[in-house]
Gaussian input, Z-matrix of N, CA and C with variables (Angstrom, degrees):
# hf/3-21g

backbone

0 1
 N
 C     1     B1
 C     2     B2     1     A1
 N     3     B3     2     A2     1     D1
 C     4     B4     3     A3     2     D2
 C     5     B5     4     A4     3     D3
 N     6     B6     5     A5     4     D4
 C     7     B7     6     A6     5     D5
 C     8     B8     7     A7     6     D6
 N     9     B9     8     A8     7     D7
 C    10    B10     9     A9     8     D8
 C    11    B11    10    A10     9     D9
 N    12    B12    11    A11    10    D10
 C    13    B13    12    A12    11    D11
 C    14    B14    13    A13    12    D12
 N    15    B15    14    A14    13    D13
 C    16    B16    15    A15    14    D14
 C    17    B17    16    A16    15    D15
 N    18    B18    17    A17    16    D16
 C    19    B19    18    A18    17    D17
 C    20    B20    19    A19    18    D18
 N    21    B21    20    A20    19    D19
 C    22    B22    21    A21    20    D20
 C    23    B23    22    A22    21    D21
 N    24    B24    23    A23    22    D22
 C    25    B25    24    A24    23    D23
 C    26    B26    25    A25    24    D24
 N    27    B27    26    A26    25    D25
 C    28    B28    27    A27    26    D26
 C    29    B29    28    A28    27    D27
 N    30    B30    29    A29    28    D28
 C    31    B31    30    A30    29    D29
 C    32    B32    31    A31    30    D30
 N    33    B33    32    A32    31    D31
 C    34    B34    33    A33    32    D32
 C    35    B35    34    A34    33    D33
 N    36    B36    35    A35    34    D34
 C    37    B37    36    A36    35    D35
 C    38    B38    37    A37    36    D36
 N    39    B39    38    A38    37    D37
 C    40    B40    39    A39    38    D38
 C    41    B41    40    A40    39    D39
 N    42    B42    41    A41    40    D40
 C    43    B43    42    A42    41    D41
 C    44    B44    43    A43    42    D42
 N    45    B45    44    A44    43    D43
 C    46    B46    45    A45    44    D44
 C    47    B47    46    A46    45    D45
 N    48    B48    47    A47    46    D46
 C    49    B49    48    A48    47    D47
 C    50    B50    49    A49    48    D48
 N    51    B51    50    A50    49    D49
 C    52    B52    51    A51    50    D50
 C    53    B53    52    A52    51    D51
 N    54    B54    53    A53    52    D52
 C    55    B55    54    A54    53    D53
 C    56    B56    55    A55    54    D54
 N    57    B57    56    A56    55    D55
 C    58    B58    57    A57    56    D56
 C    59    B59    58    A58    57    D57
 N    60    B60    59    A59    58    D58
 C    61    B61    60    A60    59    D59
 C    62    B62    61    A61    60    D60
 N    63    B63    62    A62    61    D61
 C    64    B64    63    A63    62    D62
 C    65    B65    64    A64    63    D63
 N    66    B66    65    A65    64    D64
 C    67    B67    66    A66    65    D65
 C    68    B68    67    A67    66    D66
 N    69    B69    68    A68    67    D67
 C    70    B70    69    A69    68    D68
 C    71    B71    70    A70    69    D69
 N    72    B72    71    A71    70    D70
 C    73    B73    72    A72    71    D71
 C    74    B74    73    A73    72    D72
 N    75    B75    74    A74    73    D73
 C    76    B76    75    A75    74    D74
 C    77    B77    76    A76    75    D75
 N    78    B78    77    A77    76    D76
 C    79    B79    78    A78    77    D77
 C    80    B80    79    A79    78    D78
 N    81    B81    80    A80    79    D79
 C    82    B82    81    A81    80    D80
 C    83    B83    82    A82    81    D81
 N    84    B84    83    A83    82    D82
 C    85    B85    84    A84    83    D83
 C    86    B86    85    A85    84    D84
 N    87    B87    86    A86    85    D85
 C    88    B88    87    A87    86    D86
 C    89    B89    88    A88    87    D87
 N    90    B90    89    A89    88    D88
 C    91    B91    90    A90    89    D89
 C    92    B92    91    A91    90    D90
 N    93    B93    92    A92    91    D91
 C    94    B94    93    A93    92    D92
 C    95    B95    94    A94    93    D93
 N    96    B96    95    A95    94    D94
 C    97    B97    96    A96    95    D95
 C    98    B98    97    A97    96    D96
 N    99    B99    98    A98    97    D97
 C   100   B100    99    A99    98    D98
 C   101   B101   100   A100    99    D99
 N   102   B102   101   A101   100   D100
 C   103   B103   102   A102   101   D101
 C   104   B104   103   A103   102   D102
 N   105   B105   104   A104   103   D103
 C   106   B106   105   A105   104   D104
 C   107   B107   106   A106   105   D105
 N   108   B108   107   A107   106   D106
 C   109   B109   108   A108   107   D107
 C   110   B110   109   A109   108   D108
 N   111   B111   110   A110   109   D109
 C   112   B112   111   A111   110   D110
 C   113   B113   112   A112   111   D111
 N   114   B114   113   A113   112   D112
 C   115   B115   114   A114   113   D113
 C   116   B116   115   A115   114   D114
 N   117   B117   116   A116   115   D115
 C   118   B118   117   A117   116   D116
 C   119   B119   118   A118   117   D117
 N   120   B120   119   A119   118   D118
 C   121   B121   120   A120   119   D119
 C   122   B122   121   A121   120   D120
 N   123   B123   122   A122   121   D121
 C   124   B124   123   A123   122   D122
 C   125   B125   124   A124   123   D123
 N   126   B126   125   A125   124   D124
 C   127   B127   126   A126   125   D125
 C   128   B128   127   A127   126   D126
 N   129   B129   128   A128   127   D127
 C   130   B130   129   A129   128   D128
 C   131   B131   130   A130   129   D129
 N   132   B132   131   A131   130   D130
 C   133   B133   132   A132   131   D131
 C   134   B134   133   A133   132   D132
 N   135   B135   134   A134   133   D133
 C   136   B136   135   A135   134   D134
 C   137   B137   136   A136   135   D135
 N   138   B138   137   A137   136   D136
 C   139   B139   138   A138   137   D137
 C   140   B140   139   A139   138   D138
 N   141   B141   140   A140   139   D139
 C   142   B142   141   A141   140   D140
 C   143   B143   142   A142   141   D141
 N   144   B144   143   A143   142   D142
 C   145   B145   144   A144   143   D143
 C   146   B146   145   A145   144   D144
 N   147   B147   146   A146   145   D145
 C   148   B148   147   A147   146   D146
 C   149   B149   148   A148   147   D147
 N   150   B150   149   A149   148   D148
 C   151   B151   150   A150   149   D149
 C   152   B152   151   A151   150   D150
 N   153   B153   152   A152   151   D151
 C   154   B154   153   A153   152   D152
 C   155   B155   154   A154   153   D153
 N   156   B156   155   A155   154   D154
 C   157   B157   156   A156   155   D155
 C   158   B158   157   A157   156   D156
 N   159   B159   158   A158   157   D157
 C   160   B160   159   A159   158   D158
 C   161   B161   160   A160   159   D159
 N   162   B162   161   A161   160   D160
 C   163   B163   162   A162   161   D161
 C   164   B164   163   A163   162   D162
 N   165   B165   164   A164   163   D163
 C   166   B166   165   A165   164   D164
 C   167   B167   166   A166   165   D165
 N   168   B168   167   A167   166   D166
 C   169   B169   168   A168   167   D167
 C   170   B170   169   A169   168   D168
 N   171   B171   170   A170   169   D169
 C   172   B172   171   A171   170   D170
 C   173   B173   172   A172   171   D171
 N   174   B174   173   A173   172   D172
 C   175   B175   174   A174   173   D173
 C   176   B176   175   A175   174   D174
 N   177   B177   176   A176   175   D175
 C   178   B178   177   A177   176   D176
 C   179   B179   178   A178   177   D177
 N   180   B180   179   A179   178   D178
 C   181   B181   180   A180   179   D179
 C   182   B182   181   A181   180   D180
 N   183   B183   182   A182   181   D181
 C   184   B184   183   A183   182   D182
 C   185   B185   184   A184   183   D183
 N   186   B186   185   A185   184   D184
 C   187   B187   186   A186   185   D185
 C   188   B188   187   A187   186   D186
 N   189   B189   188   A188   187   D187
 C   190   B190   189   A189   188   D188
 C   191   B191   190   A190   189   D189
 N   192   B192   191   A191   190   D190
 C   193   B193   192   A192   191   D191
 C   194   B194   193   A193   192   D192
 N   195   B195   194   A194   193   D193
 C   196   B196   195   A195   194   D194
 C   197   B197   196   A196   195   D195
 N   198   B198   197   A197   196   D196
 C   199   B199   198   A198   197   D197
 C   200   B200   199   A199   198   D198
 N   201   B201   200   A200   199   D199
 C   202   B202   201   A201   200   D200
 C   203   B203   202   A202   201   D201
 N   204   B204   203   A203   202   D202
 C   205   B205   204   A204   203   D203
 C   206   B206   205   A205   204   D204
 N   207   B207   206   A206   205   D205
 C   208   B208   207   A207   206   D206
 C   209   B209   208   A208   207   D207
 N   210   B210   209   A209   208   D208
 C   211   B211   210   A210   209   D209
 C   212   B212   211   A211   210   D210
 N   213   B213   212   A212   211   D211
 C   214   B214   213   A213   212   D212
 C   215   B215   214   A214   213   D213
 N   216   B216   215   A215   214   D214
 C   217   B217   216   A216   215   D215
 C   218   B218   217   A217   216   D216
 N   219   B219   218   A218   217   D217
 C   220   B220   219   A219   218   D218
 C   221   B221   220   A220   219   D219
 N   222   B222   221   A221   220   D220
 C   223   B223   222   A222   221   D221
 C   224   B224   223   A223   222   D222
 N   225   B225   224   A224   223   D223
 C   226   B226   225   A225   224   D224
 C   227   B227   226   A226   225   D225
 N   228   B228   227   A227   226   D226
 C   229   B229   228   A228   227   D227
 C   230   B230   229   A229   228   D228
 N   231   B231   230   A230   229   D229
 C   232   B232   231   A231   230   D230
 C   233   B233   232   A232   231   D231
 N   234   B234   233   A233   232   D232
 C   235   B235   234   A234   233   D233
 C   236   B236   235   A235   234   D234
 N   237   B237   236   A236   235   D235
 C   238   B238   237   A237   236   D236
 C   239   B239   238   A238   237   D237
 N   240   B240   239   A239   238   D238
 C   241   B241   240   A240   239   D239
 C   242   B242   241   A241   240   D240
 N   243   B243   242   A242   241   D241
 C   244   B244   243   A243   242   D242
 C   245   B245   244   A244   243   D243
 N   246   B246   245   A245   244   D244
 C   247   B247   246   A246   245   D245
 C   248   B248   247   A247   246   D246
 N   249   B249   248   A248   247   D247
 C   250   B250   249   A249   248   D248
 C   251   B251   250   A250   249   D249
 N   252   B252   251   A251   250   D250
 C   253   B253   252   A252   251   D251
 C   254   B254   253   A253   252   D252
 N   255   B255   254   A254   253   D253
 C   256   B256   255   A255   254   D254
 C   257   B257   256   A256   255   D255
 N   258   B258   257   A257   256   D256
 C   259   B259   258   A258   257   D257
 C   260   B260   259   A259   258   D258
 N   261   B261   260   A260   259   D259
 C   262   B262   261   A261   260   D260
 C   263   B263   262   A262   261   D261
 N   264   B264   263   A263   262   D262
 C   265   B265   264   A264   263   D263
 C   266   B266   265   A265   264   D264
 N   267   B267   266   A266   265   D265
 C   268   B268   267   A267   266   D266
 C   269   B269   268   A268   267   D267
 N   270   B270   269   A269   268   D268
 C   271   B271   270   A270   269   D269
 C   272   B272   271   A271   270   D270
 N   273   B273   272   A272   271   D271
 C   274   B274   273   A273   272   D272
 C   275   B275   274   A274   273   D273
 N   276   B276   275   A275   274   D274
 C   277   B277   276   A276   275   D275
 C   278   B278   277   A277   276   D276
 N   279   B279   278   A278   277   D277
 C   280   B280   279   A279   278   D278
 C   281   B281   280   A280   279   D279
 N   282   B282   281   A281   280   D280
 C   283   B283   282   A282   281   D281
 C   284   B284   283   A283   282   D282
 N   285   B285   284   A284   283   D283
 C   286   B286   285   A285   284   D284
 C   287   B287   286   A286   285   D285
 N   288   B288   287   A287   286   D286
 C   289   B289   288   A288   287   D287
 C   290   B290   289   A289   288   D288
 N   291   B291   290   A290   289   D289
 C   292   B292   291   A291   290   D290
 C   293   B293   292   A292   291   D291
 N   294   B294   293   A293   292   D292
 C   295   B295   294   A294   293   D293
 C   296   B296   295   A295   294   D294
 N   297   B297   296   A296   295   D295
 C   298   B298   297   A297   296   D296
 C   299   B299   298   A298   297   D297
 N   300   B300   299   A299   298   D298
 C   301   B301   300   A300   299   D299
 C   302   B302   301   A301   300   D300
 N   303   B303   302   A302   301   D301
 C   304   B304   303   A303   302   D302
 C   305   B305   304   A304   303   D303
 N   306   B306   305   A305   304   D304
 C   307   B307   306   A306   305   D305
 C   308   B308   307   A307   306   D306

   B1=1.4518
   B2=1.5286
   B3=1.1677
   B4=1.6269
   B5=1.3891
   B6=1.9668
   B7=1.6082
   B8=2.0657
   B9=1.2406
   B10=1.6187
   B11=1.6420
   B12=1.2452
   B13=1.6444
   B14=1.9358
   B15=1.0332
   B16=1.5919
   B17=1.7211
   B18=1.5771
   B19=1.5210
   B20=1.3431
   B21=1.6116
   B22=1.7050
   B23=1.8176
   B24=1.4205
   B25=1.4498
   B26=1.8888
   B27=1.5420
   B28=1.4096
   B29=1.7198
   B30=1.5451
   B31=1.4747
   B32=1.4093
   B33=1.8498
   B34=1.4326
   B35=1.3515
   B36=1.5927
   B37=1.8017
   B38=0.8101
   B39=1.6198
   B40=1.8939
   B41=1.8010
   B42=1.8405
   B43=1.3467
   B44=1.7494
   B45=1.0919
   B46=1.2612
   B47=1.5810
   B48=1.0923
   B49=1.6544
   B50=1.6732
   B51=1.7641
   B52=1.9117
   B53=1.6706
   B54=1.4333
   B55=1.6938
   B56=1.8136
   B57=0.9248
   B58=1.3465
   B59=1.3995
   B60=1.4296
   B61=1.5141
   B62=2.0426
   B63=1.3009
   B64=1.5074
   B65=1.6369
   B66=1.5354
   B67=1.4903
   B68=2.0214
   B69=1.3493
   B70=1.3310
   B71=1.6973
   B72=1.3942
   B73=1.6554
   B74=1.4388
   B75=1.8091
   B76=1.4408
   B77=1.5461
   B78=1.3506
   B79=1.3501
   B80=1.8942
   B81=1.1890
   B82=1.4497
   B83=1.3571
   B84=1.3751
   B85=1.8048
   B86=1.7618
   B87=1.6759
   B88=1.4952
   B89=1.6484
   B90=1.7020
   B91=2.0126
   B92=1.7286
   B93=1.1180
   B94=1.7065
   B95=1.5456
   B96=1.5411
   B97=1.8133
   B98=1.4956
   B99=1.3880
   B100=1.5752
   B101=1.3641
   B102=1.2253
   B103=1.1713
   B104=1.5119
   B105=1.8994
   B106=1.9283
   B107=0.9454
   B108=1.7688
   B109=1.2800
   B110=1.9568
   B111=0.9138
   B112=1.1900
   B113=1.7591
   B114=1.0047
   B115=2.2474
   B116=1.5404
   B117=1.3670
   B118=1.1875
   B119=1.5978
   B120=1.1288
   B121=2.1118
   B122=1.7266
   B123=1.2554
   B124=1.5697
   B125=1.5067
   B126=1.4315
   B127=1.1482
   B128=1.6211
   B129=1.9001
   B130=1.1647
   B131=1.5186
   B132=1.2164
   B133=1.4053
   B134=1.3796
   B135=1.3256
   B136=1.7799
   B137=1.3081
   B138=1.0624
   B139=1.6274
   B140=1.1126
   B141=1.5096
   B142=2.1403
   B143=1.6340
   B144=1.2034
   B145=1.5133
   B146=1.5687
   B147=1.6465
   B148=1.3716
   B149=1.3913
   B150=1.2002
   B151=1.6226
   B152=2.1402
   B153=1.2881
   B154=1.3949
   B155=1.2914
   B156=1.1287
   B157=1.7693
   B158=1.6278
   B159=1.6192
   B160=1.1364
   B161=2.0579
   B162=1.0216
   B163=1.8086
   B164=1.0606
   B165=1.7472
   B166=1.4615
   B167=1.6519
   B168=1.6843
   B169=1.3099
   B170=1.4371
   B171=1.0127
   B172=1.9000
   B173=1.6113
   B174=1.6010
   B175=1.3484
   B176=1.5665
   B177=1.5250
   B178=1.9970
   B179=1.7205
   B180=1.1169
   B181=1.0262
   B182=1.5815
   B183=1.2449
   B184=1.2056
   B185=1.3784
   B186=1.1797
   B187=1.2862
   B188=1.3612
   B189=1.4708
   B190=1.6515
   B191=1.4595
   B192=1.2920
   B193=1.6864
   B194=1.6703
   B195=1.1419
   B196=1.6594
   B197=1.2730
   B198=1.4675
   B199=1.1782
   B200=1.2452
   B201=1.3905
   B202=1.6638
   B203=1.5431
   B204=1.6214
   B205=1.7377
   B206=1.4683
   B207=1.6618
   B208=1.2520
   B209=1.4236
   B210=1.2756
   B211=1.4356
   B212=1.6214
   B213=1.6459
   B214=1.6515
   B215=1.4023
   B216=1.1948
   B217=2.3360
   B218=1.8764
   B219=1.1065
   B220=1.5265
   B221=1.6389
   B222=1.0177
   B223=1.4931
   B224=2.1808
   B225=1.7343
   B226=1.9231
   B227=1.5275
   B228=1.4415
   B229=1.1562
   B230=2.1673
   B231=1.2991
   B232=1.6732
   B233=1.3399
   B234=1.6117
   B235=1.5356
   B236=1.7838
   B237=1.5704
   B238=1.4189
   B239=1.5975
   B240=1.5202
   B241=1.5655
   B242=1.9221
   B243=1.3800
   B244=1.7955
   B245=1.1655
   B246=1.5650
   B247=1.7717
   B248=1.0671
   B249=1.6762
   B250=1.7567
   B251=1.6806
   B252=1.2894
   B253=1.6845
   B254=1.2543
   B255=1.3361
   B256=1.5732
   B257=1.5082
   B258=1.3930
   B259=1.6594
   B260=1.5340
   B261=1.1070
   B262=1.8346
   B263=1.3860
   B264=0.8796
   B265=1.7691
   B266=1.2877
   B267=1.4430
   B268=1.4079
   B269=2.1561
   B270=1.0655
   B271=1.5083
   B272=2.0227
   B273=1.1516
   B274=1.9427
   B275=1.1589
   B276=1.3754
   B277=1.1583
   B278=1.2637
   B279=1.5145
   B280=1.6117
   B281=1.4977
   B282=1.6981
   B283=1.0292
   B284=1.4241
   B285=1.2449
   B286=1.4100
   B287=1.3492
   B288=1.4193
   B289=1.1330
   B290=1.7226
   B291=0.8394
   B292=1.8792
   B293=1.8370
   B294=1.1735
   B295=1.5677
   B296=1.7428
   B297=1.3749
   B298=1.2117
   B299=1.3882
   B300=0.8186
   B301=1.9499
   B302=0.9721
   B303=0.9395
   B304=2.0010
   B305=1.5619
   B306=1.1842
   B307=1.8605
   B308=1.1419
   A1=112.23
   A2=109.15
   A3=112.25
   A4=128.68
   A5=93.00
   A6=95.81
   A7=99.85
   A8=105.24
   A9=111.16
   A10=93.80
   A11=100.21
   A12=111.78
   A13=98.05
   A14=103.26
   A15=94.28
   A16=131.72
   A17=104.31
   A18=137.73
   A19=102.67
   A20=84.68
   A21=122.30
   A22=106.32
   A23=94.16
   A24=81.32
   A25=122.73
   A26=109.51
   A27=117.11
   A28=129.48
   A29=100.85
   A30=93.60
   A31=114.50
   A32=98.02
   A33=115.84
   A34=118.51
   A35=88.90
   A36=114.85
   A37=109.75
   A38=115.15
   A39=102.85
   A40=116.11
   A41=106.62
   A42=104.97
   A43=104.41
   A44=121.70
   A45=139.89
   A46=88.89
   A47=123.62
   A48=131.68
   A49=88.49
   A50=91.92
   A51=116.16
   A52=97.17
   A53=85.85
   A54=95.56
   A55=108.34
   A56=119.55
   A57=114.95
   A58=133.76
   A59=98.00
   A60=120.07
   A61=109.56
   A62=96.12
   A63=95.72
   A64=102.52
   A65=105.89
   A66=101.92
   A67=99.45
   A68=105.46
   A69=99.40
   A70=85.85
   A71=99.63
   A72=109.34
   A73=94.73
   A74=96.53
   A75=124.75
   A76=108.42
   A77=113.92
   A78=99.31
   A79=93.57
   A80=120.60
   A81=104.34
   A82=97.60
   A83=130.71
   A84=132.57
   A85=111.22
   A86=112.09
   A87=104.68
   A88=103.80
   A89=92.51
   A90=94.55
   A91=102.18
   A92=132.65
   A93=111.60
   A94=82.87
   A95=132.65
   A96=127.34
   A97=100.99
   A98=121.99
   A99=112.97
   A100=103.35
   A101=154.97
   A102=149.70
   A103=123.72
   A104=93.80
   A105=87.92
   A106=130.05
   A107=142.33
   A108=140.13
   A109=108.67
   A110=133.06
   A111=132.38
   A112=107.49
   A113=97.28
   A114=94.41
   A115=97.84
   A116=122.26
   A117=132.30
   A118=102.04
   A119=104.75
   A120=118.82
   A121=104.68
   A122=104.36
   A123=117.04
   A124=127.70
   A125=112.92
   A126=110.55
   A127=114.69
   A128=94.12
   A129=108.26
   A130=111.41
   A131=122.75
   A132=119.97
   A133=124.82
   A134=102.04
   A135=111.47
   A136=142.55
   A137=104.81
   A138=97.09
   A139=117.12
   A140=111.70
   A141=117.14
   A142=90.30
   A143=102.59
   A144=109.33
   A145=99.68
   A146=94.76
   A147=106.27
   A148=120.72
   A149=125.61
   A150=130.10
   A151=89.99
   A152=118.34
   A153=122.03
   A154=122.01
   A155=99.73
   A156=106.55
   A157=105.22
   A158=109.58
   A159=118.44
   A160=90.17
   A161=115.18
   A162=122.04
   A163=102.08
   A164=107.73
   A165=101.52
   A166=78.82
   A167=99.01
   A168=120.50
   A169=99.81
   A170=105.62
   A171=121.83
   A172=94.90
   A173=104.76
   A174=111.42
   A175=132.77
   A176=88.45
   A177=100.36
   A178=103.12
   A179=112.95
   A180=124.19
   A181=129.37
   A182=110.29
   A183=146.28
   A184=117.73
   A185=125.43
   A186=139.55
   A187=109.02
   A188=118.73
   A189=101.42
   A190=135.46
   A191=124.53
   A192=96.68
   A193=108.38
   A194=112.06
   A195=138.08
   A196=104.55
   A197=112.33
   A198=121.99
   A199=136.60
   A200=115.52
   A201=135.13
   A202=96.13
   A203=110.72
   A204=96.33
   A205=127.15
   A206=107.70
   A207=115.00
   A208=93.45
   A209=114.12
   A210=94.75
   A211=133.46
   A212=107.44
   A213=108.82
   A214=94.78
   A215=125.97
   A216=94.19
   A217=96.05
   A218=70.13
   A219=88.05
   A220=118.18
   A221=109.43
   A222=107.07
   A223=116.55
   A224=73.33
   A225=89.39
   A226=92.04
   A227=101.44
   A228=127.56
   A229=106.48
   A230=94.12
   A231=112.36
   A232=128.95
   A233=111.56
   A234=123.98
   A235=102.68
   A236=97.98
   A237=96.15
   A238=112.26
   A239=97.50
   A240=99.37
   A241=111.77
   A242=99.51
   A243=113.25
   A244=98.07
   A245=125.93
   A246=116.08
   A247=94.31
   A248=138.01
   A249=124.05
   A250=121.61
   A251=102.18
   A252=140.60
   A253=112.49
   A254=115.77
   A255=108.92
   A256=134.76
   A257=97.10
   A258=117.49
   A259=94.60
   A260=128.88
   A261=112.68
   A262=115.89
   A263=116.17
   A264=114.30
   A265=103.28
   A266=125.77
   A267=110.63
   A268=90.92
   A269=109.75
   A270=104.12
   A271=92.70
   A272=110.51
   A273=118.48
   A274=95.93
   A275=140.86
   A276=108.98
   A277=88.32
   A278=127.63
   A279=120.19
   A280=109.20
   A281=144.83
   A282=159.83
   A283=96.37
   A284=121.01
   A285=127.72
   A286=146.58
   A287=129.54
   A288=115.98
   A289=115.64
   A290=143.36
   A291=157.11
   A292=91.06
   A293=88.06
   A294=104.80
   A295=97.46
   A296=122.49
   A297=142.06
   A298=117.94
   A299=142.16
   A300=140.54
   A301=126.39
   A302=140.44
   A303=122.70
   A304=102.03
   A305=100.41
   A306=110.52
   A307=112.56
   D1=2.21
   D2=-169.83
   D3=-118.88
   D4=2.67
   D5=168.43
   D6=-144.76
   D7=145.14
   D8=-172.79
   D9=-85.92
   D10=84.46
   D11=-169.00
   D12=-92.15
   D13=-3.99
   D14=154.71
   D15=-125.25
   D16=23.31
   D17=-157.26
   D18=-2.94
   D19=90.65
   D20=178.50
   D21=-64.26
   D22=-37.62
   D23=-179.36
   D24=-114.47
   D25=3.73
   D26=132.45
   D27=-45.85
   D28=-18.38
   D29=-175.41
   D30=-97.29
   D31=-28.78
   D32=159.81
   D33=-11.08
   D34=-75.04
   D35=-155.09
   D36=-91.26
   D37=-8.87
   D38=165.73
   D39=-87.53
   D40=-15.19
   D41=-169.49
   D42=-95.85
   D43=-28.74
   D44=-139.01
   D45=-105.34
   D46=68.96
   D47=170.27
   D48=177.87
   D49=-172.73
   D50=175.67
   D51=-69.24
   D52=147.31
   D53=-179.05
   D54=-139.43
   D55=156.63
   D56=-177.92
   D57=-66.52
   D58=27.42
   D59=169.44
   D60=-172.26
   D61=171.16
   D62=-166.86
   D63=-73.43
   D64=131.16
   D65=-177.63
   D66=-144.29
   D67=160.10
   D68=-162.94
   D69=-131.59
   D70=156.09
   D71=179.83
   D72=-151.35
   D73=124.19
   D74=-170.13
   D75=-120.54
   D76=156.37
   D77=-168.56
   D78=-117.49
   D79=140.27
   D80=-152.30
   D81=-88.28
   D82=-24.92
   D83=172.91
   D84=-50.01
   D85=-11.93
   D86=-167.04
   D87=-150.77
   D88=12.54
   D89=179.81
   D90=-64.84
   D91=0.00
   D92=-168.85
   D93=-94.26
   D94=-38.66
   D95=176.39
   D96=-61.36
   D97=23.93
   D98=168.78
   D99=-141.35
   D100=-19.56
   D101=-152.01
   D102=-53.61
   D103=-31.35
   D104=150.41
   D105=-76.63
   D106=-34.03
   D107=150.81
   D108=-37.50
   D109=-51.05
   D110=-166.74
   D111=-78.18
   D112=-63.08
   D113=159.59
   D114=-29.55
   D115=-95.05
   D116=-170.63
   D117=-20.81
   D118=-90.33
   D119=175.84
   D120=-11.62
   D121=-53.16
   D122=175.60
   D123=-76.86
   D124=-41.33
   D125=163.09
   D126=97.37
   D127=29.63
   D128=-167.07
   D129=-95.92
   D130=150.37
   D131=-170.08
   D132=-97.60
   D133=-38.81
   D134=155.45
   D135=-96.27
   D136=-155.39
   D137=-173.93
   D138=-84.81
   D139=141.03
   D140=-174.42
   D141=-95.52
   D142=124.77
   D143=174.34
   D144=-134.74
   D145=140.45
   D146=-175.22
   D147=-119.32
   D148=159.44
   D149=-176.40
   D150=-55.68
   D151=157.72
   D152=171.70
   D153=-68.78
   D154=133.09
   D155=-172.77
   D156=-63.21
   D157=127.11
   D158=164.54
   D159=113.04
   D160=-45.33
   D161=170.85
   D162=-14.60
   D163=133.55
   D164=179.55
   D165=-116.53
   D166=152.07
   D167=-162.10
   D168=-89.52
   D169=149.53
   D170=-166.62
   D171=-85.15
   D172=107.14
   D173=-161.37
   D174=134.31
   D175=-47.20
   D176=-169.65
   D177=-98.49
   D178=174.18
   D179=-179.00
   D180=-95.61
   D181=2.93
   D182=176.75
   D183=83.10
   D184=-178.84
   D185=-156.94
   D186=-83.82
   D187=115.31
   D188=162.40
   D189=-115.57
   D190=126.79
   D191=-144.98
   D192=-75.07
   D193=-177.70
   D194=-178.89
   D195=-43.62
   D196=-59.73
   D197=174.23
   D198=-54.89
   D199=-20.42
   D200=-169.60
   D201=-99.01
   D202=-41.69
   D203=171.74
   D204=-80.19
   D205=-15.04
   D206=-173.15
   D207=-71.90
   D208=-51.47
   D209=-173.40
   D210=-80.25
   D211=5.85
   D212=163.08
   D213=-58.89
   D214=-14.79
   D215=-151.94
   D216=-102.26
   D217=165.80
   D218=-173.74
   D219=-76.40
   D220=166.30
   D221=-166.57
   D222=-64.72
   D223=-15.05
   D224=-177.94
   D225=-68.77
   D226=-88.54
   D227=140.97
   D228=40.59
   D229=-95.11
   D230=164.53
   D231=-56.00
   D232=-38.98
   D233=173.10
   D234=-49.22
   D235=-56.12
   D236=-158.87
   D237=-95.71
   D238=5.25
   D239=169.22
   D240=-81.67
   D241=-21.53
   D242=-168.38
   D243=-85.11
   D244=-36.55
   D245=-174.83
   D246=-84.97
   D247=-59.53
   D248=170.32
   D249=-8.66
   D250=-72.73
   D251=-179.58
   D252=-62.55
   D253=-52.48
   D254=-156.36
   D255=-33.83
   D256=-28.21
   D257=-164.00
   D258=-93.59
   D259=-52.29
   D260=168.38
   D261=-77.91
   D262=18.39
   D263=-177.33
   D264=-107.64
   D265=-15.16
   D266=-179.13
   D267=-116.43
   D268=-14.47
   D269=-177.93
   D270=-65.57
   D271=-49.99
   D272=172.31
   D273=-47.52
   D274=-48.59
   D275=-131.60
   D276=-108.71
   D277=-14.97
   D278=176.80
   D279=-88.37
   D280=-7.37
   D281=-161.65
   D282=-77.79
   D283=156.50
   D284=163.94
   D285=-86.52
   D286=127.45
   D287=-145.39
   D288=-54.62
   D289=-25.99
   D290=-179.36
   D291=-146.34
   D292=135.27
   D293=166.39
   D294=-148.46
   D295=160.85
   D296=178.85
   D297=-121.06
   D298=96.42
   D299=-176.64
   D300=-71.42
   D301=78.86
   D302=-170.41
   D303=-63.11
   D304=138.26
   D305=147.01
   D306=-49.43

């Protein structure tokens, strides 16, 4: 918890701007409030239909939210997950929900 050993938020700041081709960044907690922006982005002609929100997938064990794991960890645990994190956790959380990039 104490090192961004897959530099989560190096990937941020390299994806999360214009890129040398058209690229779209969706935020997956609010992609169904975009699915016409994202058709469009794609260039799809019909309708994007999705499995039902909340569906637990034939297979998984279901969903547990953020909140239910945040609060298994221990108080260490969180300290050193927030100084790890801190710096992409608020770049996410100020980002926009669908954005589109042109090249």
């Amino acid at each position: 918890f104490t090192t961004d050993t897959l530099h989560l938020e190096e990937h941020f700041d390299s994806w999360h701007g214009p890129q040398p081709f058209p690229f779209m960044s969706l935020r997956y907690e609010t992609e169904r409030d975009h699915m016409g922006e994202l058709k469009d982005f794609l260039g799809l002609k019909g309708e994007v239909k999705l499995p039902a929100k909340g569906k637990k997938i034939a297979g998984s064990i279901g969903k547990v939210s953020r909140e239910d794991r945040w609060g298994r960890l221990s108080d260490t645990q969180k300290s050193q997950l927030t100084t790890t994190y801190g710096g992409i956790s608020g770049k996410v959380k100020a980002a926009p929900d669908a954005c589109v990039w042109s090249a």
